[in-house]
N, C-alpha and C positions, 0 to 999 in steps of 0.2 A: 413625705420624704422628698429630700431637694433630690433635680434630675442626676448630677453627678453621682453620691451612691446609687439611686438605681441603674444607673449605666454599669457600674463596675457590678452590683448585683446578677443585671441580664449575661453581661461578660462572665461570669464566673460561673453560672448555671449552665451558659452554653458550652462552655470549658470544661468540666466534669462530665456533663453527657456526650462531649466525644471522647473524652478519655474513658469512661464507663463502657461503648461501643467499641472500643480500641480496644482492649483489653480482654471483651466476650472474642472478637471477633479473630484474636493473637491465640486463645484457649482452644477454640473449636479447630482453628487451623493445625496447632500442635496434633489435636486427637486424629485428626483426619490425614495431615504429610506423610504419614506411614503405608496406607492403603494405595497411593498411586505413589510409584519413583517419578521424579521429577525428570522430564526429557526436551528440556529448553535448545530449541536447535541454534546451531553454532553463530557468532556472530560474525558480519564481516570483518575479514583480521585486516591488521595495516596493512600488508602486503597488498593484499585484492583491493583497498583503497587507493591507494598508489599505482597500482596498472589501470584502472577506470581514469583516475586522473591522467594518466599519461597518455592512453588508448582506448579506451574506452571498455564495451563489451567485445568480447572474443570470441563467445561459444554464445548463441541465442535461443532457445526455445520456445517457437509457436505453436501452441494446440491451435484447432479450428474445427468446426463443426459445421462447416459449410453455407452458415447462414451469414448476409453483410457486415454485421457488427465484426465476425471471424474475418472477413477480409479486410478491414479498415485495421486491424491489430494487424494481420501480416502485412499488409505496407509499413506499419510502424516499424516491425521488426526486420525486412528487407531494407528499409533506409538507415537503420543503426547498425545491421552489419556490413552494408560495404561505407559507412561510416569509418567502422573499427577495422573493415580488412577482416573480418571474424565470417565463422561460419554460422548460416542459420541452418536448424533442422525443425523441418514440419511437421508437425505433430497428429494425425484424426484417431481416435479412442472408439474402435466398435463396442456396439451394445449387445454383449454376451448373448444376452436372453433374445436379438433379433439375428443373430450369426446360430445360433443353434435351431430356431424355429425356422430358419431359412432350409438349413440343412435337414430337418424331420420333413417338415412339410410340403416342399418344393423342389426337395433334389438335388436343395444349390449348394455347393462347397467352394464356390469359388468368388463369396462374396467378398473376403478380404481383399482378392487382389484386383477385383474391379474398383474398392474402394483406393483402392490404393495408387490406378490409375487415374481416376478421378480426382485425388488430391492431386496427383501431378497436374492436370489440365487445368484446377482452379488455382495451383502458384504461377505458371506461365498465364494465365488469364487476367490473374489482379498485378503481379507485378510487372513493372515496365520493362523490356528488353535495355534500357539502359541502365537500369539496376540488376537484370536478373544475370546478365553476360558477366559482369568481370566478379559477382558473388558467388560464393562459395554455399551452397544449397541443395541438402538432402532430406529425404521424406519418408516415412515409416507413417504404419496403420499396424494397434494392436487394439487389445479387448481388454476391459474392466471396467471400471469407478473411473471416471476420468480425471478426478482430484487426485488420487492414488497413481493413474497411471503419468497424469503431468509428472506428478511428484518424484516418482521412481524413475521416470525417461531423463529428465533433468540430472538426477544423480547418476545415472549410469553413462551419459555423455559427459559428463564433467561440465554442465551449462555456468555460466555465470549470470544469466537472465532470461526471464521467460516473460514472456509478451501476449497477451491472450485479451478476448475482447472480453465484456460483460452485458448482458442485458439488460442488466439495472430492478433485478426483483428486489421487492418492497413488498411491507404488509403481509397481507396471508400468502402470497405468490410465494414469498421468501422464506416463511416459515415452512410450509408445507410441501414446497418443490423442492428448498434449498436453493445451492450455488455453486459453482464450481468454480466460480473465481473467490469464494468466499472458503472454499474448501481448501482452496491453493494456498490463501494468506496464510491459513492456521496450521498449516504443514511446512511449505519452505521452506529452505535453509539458503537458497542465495532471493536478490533482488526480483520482484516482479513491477512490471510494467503493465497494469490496467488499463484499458481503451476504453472509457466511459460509451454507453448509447448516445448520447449528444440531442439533438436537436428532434431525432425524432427521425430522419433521414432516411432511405432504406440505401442510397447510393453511397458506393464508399469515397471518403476523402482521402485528396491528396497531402500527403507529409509534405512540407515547404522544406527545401535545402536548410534554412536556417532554425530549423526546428532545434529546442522549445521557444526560441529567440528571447527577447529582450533579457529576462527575470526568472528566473526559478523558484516558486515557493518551498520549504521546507518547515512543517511544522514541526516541531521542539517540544516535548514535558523536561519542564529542571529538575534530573534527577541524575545519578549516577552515572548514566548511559546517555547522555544529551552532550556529551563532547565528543565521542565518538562517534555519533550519529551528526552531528555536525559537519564534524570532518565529512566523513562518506558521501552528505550534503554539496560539500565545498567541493569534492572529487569530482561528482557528476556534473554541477556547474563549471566547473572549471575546463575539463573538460569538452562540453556544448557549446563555449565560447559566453556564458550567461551570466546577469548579476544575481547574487543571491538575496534571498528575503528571509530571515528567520523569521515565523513569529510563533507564539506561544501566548495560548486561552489562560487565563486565569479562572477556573471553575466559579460559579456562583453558589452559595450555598442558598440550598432549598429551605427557606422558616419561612414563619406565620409574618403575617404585615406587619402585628405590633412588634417583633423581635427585627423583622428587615431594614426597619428605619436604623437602628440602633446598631447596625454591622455594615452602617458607610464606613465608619474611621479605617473599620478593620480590611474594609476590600482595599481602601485605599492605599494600607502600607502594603497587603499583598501585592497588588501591582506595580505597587513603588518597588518592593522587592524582585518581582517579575523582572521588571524595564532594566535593574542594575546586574544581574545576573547572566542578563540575555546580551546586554551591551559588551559587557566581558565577555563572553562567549562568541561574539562578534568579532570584537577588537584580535582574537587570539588567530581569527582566520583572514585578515586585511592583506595578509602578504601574498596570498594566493589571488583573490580576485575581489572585487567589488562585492561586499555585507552591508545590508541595513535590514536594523529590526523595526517589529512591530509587537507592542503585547497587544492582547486584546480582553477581551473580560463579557464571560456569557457561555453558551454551549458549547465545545469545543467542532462540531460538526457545522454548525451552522456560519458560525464566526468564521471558519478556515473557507468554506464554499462562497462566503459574500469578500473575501481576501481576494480568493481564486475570480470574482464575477470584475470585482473592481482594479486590480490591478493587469499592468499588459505580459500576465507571464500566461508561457506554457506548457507549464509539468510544477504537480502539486507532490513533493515529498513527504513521505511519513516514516515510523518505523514501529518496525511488526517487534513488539515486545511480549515474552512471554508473563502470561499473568504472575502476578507477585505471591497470590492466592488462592484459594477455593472462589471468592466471591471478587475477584477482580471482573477486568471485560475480558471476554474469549481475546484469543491471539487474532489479531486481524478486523476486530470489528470495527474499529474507530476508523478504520481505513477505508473498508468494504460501507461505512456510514459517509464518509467524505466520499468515495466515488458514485455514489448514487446521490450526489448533490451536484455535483462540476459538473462542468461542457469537456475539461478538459484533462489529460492522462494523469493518475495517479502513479507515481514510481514508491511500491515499499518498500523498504531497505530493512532485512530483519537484525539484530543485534542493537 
């Protein structure tokens, strides 16, 4: 058989077995959308885009758990709100189960507000008196889940951003301990700003006045919701005084060697289609500030982290989308995967 029919052969075989998977995977979701209501949190509206653009954050939310990585996130947070003229509130989340055994075992009832003293002593501690005077800054200490408790302090102060460090679990750490900033992605409903571990450091760093300077990355999927996320993009750059960089992974598709040869033509119109989609998407925000894309093509974590390594920006955007289906990625993970790859802040933007 000449190579040409077997190309359109390998082409059409692969073409039925993803529509054959498209189709099981369309059935099971029908049988299954019924057992859980769909609760996609709200996405940021034009309105709250347009005041980031103009002023940025207003209302800020820092949890901290009194370890370095928590004070390297409240510098971030104390320099973005007297940035915006906005207020920060401080956040520490007691551990039920050590506030009661305090209380059985030792008499003490008076752990919350020792705690509560002590977060005072550690925001005058980390942040500068030339930040801390003309900011607007207050602090609370409650008890629960502290994914649940960020989650709920957030909506009940009216936050428009919450600021929190991460340790960067990986591997069994991560399955087995979990994450609270991994908890935070999949609930949200406005922007977080992740503080990556960095370098390893246990000293906190200083936020430079010109933070995130040069370039802002924002990574982009072309789908439905990649113009408004865009935008939101262009608002926060705009905003920070920054150029923007869209880029957007084009997936690789996982086959056998002898099928891999035979799906160059095909990546290659995918990313031909990628580059023109993203350029238009580009061109629609030039009036606001300086856009250049970049497609890339490969892991979507890996490719965005070697973006983030090689280029001079500093803030990697994403956006927290609610999965499509039973078998999408959790809300958050593509994010929570790119921040335990960067040196440097991940901003999600859910909607």
């Amino acid at each position: 058989m000449s190579p040409q029919p077997l190309k359109r052969l390998y082409q059409a075989a692969t073409s039925a077995a993803l529509r054959r998977d498209q189709i099981e995977m369309e059935g099971i979701e029908r049988l299954l959308s019924p057992l859980v209501p769909a609760r996609a949190p709200r996405p940021v509206a034009a309105a709250a885009i347009r005041r980031i653009a103009d002023g940025g954050f207003q209302s800020i939310l820092c949890p901290v758990d009194f370890s370095p990585q928590s004070r390297i996130a409240l510098r971030y947070a104390a320099a973005l709100a007297r940035r915006s003229h906005g207020r920060l509130s401080v956040l520490y989340v007691n551990d039920p189960l050590l506030v009661a055994a305090a209380g059985i075992a030792l008499h003490d009832r008076t752990l919350a507000t020792r705690n509560l003293a002590e977060l005072r002593r550690l925001v005058e501690s980390t942040v500068s008196p030339a930040v801390l005077e003309p900011a607007r800054i207050d602090d609370a200490v409650t008890s629960g889940t502290p994914a649940d408790e960020i989650v709920r302090t957030a909506k009940r102060r009216r936050c428009d951003l919450i600021v929190m460090g991460t340790h960067g679990l990986t591997g069994a750490d991560r399955l087995l301990i979990g994450s609270t900033t991994g908890g935070v992605l999949r609930r949200a409903s406005v922007p977080v700003l992740a503080i990556p571990a960095g370098s390893g450091t246990n000293r906190p760093r200083a936020v430079g006045p010109f933070w995130p300077g040069q370039r802002v990355i924002a990574a982009i999927a072309m789908d439905r919701r990649s113009l408004p996320h865009a935008r939101a993009a262009a608002a926060v750059a705009h905003w920070s005084g920054s150029a923007l960089l869209l880029v957007h992974v084009v997936p690789e598709f996982k086959a056998p060697p002898w099928l891999r040869k035979r799906l160059g033509a095909s990546d290659r119109a995918r990313i031909a289609d990628a580059r023109s989609r993203l350029d238009a998407l580009a061109a629609s925000l030039r009036r606001q500030l300086k856009v250049d894309t970049r497609v890339l093509f490969g892991d979507a974590r890996r490719e965005i982290a070697k973006a983030a390594a090689t280029e001079p920006a500093g803030l990697v955007m994403t956006s927290l989308h609610a999965p499509r289906d039973w078998f999408g990625p959790r809300r958050g993970s593509l994010s929570y995967d790119i921040l335990s790859e960067v040196a440097i802040p991940v901003l999600a933007l859910p909607g």
